[in-house]
C-alpha positions as CSV (number, residue, x, y, z in Angstrom):
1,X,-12.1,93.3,94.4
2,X,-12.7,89.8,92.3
3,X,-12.7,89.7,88.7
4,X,-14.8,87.5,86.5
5,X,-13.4,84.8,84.9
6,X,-13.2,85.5,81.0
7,X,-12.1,83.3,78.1
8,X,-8.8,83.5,76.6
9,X,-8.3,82.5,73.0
10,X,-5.7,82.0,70.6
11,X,-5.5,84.4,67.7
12,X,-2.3,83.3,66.1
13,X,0.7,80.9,66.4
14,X,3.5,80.8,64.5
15,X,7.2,78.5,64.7
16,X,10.4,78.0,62.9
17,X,11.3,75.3,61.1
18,X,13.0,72.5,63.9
19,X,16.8,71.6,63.0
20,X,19.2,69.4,63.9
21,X,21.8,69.8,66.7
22,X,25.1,70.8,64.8
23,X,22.5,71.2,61.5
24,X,21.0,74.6,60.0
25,X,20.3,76.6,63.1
26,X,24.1,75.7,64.5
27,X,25.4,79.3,64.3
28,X,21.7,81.1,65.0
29,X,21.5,82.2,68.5
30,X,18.1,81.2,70.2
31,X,17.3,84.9,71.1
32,X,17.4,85.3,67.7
33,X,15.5,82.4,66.9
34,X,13.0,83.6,69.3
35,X,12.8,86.7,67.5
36,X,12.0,85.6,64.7
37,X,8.8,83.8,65.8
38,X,8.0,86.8,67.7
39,X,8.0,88.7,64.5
40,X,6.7,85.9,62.2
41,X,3.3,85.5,65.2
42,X,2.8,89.5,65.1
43,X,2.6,89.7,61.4
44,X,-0.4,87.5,61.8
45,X,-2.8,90.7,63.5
46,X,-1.4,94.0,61.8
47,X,-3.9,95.9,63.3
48,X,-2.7,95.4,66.9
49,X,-0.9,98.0,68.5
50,X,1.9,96.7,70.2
51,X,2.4,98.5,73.2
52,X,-0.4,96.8,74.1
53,X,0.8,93.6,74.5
54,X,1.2,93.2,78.4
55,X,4.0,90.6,78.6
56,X,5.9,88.1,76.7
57,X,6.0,84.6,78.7
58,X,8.9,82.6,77.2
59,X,10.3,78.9,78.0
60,X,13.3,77.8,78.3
61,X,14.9,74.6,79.6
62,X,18.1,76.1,79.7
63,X,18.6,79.4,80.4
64,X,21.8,80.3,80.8
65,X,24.9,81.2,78.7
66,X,22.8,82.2,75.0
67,X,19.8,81.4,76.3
68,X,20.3,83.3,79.6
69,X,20.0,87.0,80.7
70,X,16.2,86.3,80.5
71,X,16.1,85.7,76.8
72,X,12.4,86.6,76.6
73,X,13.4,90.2,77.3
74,X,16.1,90.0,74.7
75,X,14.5,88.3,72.3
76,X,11.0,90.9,72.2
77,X,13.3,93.5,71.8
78,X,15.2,92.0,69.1
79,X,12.0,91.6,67.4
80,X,11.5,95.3,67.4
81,X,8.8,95.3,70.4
82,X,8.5,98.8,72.3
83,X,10.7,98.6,75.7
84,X,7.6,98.9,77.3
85,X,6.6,95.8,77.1
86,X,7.9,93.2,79.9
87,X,9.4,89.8,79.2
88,X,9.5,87.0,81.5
89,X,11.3,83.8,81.2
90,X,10.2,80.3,82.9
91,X,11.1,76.8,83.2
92,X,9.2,73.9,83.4
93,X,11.9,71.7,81.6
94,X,10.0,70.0,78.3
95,X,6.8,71.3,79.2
96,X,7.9,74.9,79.1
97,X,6.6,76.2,76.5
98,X,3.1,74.9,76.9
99,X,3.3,76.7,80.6
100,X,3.7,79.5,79.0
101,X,0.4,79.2,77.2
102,X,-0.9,78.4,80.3
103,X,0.5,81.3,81.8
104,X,-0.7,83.7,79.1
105,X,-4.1,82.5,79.2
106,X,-4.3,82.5,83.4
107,X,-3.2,86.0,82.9
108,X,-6.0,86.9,80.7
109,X,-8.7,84.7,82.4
110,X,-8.4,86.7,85.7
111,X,-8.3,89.9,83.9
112,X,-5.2,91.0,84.6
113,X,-3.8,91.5,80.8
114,X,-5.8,91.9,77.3
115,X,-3.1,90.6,75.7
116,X,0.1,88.3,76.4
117,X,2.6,87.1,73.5
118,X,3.5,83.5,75.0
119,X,6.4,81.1,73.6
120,X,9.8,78.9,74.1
121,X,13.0,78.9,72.4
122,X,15.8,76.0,72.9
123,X,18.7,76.0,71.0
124,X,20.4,72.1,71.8
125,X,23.1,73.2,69.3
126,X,24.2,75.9,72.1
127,X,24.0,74.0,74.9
128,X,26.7,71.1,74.1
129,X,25.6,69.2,77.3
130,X,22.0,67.7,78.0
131,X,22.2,69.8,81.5
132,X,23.5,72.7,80.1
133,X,27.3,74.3,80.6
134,X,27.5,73.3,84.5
135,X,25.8,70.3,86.1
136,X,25.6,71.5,90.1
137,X,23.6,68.8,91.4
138,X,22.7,68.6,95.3
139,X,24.6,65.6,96.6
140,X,21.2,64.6,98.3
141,X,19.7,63.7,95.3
142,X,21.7,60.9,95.3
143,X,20.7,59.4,98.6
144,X,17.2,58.8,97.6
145,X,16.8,55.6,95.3
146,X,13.6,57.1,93.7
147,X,15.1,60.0,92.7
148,X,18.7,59.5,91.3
149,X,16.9,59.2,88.0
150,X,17.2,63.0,88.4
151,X,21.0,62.9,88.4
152,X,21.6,60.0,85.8
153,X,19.6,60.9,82.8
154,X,16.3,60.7,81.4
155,X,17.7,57.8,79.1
156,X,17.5,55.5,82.3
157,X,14.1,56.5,82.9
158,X,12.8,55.3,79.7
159,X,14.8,51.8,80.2
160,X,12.3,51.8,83.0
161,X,9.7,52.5,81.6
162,X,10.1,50.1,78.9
163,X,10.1,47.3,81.3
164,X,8.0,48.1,83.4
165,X,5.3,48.6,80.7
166,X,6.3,45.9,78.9
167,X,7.1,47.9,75.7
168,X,9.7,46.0,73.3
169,X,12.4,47.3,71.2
170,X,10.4,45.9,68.2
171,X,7.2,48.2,69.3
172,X,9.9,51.1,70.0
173,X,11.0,51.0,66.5
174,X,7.7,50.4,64.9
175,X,6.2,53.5,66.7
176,X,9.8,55.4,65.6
177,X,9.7,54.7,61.8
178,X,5.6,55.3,62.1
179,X,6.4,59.4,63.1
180,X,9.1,59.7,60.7
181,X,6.5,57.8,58.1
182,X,4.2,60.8,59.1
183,X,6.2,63.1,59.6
184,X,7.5,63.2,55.5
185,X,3.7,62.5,54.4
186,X,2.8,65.9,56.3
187,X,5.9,67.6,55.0
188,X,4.7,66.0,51.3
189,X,1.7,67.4,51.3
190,X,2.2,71.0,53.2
191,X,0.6,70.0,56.4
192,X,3.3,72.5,58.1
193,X,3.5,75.5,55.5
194,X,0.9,77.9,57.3
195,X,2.6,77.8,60.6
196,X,6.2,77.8,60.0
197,X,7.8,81.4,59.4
198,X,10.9,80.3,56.8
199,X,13.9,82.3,58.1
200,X,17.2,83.0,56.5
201,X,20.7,82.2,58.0
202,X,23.9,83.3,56.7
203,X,27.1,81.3,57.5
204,X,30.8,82.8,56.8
205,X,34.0,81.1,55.4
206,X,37.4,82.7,55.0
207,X,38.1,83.1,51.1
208,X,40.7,84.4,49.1
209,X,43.1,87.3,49.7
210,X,41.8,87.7,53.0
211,X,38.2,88.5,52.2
212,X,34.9,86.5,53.8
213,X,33.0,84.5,51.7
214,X,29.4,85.0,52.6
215,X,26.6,82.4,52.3
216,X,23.2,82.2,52.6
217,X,20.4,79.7,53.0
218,X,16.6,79.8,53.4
219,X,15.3,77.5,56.2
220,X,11.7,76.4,54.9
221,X,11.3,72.6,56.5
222,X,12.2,70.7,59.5
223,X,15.4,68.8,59.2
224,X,14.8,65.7,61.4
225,X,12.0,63.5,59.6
226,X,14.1,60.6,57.6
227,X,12.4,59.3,54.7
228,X,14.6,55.9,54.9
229,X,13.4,54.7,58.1
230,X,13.1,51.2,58.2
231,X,12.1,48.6,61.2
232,X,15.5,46.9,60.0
233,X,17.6,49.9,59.9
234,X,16.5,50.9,63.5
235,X,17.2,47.3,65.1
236,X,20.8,47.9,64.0
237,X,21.0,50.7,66.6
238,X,22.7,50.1,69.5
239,X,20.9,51.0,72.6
240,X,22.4,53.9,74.4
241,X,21.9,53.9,78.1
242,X,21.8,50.4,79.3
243,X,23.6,47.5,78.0
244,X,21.1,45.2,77.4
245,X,18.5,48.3,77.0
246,X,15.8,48.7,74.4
247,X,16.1,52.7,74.1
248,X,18.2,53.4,70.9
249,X,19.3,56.7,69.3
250,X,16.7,55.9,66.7
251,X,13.4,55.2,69.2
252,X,14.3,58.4,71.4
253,X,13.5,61.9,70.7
254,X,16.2,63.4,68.3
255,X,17.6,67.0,70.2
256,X,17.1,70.0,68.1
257,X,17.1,73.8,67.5
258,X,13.4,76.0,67.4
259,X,11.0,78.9,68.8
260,X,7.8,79.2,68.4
261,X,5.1,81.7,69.6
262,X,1.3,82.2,70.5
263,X,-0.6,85.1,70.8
264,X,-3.4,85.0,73.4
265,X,-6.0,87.9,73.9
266,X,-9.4,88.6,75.5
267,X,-12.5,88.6,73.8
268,X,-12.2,92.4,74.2
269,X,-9.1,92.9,73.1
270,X,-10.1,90.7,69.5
271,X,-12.7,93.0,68.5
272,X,-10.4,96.0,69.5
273,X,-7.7,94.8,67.1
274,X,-10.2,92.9,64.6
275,X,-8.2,89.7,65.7
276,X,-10.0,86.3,64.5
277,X,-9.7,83.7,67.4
278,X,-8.3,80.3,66.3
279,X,-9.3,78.2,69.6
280,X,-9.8,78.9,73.2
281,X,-7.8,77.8,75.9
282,X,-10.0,75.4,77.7
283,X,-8.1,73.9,80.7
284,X,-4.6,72.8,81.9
285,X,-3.0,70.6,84.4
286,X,0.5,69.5,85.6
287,X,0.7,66.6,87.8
288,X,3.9,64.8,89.6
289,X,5.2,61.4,89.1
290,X,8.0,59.2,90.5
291,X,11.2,60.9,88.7
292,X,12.7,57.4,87.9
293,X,9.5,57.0,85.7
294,X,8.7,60.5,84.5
295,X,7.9,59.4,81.0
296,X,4.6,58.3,82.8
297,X,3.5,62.1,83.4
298,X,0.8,62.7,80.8
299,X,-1.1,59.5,82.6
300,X,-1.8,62.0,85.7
301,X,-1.8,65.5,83.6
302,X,-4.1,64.3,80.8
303,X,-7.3,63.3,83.2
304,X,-7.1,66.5,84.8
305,X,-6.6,68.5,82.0
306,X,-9.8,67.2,80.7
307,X,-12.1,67.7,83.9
308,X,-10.5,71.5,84.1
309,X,-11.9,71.9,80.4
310,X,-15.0,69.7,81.1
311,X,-14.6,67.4,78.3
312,X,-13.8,64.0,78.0
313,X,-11.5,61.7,76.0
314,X,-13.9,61.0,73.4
315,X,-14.1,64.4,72.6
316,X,-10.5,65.0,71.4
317,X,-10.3,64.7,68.0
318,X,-6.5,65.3,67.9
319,X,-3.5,64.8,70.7
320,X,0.3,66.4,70.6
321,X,1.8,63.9,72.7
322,X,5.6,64.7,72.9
323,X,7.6,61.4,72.0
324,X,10.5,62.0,74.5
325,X,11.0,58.6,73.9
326,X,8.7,55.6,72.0
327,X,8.5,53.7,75.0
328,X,6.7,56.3,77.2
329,X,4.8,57.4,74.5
330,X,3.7,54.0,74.0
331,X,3.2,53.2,77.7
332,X,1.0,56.5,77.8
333,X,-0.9,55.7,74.6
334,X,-1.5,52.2,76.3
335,X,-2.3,53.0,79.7
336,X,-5.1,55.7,79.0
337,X,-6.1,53.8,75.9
338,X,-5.5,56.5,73.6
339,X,-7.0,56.2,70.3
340,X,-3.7,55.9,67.6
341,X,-4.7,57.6,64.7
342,X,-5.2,60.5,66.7
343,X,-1.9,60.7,68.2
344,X,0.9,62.6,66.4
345,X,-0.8,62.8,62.7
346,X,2.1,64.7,61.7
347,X,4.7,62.5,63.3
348,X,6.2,64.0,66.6
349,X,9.5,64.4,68.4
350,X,11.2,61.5,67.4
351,X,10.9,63.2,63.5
352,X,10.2,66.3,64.0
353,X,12.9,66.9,66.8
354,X,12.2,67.9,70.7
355,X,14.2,71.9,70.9
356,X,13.2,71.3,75.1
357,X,11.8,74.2,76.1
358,X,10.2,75.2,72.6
359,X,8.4,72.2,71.9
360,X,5.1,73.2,74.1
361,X,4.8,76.4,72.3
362,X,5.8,74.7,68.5
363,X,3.0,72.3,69.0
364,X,0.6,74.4,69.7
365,X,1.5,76.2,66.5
366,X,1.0,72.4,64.9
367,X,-2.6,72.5,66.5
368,X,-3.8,75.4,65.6
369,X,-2.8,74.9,62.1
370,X,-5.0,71.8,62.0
371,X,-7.7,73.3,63.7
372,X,-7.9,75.8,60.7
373,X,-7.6,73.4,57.9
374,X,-10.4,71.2,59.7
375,X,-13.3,72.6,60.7
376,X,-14.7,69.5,62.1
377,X,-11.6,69.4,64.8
378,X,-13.7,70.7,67.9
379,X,-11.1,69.5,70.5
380,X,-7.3,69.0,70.3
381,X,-4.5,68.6,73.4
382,X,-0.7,68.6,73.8
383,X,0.9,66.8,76.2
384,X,4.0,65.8,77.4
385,X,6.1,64.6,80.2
386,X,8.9,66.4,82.2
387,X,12.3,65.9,83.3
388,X,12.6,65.2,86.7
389,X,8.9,63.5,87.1
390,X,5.9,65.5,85.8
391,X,3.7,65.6,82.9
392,X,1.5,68.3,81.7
393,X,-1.3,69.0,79.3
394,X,-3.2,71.7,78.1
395,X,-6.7,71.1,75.8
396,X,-8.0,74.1,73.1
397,X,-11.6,74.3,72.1
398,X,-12.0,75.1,68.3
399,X,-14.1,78.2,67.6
């Protein structure tokens, strides 16, 4: 029997604020994290009922050790969701959370669900090591030139990248200090208070006479973006990965704790619940690149994207792309000529932080936020590239 394709739209979208590794969210477990922006993206729709909600798609670039035991089924039920409703966990590295807006809408485009709670949680603060608690590589990897950019960072990669698109380290740390620069302006002026469920953490210390001193401290704002961000204090950085490199601590996406969540529902399901849609889900794509250039992905995702939503360039008014690092962001911004000012208004990863697996569904949170504050923002896209050679991105149609 064939089903119709229907439209799936975004009703609500909801994150935490992004910290540092080792900074506020160092002792909050990420199924907790994800919990919260379960809860924080359900508050949004009382009326639904939530036993209706047919799965919860999460990303996670890591999942193993606290972020393992399929955290999606952990975290739903922390947030008080009934056990009858599933929870999946995925990985598509970086672009994880945005595949599981992807997901969520395919599931409700073939009629298969009425409504899916998609979202990604990454806690870098729990995972001491980039990889995660045990790198098992297959040897092979390491017999293929194009392809040992898989086993020796995505640091190199950028190096790469950098040269090959002629990007400078002056450009790098022009394009760095510009997100940070954007980044505090949004913060200034409350850009990121509708999306952004504040969240309480407690920490303990041993006091006196054996007792625990108990404090407490309300997370509100994302701790990455530097106000002091200077051209000259950025060329002081050393660069990290290659000796005579341009990619610097400062230029590179800083790694970071989040969740974030989406709800997605059919046309049908809205009026049920007396849901407002934000945006629908217009098209997605994911495309492969060489892995010892994967910064490049959103060059091959972003045209498709846009011919699975029938749109073109022109018509984005606003594009999430992930600054992994500023010298893929820059090569991407170059190479499909993308128009600046409507890259990153908020500042991006390299300010805001990059939590991995999180990051797709945060950013759509960031979107949808703008798309209510603007009314003239028809189109907007996020996009990003992958570990390991991809890139993704997934365009929303204001309604």
């Amino acid at each position: 029997m064939s089903r119709q394709i229907q439209d799936a739209y975004i009703v609500a979208a909801a994150r935490t604020p992004v910290g540092k590794k080792g900074g506020m969210f160092r002792s909050t477990r990420p199924d907790d994290l994800l919990a919260h922006a379960l809860g924080a993206v359900l508050a949004q729709v009382p009326g639904l009922d939530r036993g209706a909600i047919a799965d919860v798609i999460v990303g996670c670039a890591m999942p193993e050790a606290e972020q393992g035991m399929n955290v999606a089924r952990i975290g739903l039920l922390l947030a008080g969701l009934p056990a009858s409703v599933p929870g999946i966990t995925i990985n598509r590295f970086c672009a994880s959370g945005l595949q599981a807006v992807a997901d969520a809408a395919a599931r409700i485009r073939l009629g298969e669900a009425e409504v899916v709670i998609a979202a990604g949680t990454e806690s870098m603060s729990a995972m001491p090591q980039i990889m995660g608690n045990k790198v098992s590589l297959n040897p092979a990897i390491f017999a293929h030139d194009e392809h040992r950019a898989i086993a020796y960072g995505m640091g190199l990669t950028a190096e790469r990248v950098a040269t090959r698109w002629n990007v400078s380290r002056e450009d790098q740390d022009a394009f760095a200090v510009e997100s940070h620069r954007r980044a505090c302006a949004a913060i200034a002026a409350g850009h990121f208070r509708d999306e952004v469920a504040p969240l309480t953490v407690r920490s303990h210390t041993p006091g006196e006479s054996g007792t625990v001193r108990v404090a407490e401290r309300l997370c509100d704002t994302d701790e990455g973006p530097r106000a002091d961000s200077t051209p000259e204090g950025l060329a002081k950085l050393r660069p990290v990965f290659a000796a005579r490199g341009t990619v610097t601590a400062g230029n590179s996406s800083q790694m970071s704790d989040g969740a974030g969540a989406v709800l997605v529902m059919s046309e049908a399901a809205m009026k049920r619940y007396g849901a407002t849609p934000i945006a629908r889900f217009a098209g997605y794509a994911v495309a492969g690149v060489p892995p010892e250039v994967m910064g490049i992905g959103p060059v091959e995702a972003i045209p498709k994207a846009l011919a699975a939503a029938g749109i073109g360039l022109a018509d984005v008014g606003w594009i999430e792309l992930n600054e992994a690092f500023a010298a893929q962001a820059l090569a991407v911004v170059r190479t499909l000529e993308l128009d600046p000012a409507r890259v990153n208004p908020l500042g991006g990863a390299i300010a805001l932080g990059h939590p991995l697996g999180a990051t797709g569904a945060i950013r759509t949170a960031t979107l949808m936020s703008a798309m209510r504050r603007d009314p003239g923002l028809r189109h907007g896209m996020i996009t990003m590239c992958i570990g390991t050679g991809m890139g993704a991105a997934g365009v929303f149609e204001r309604v």
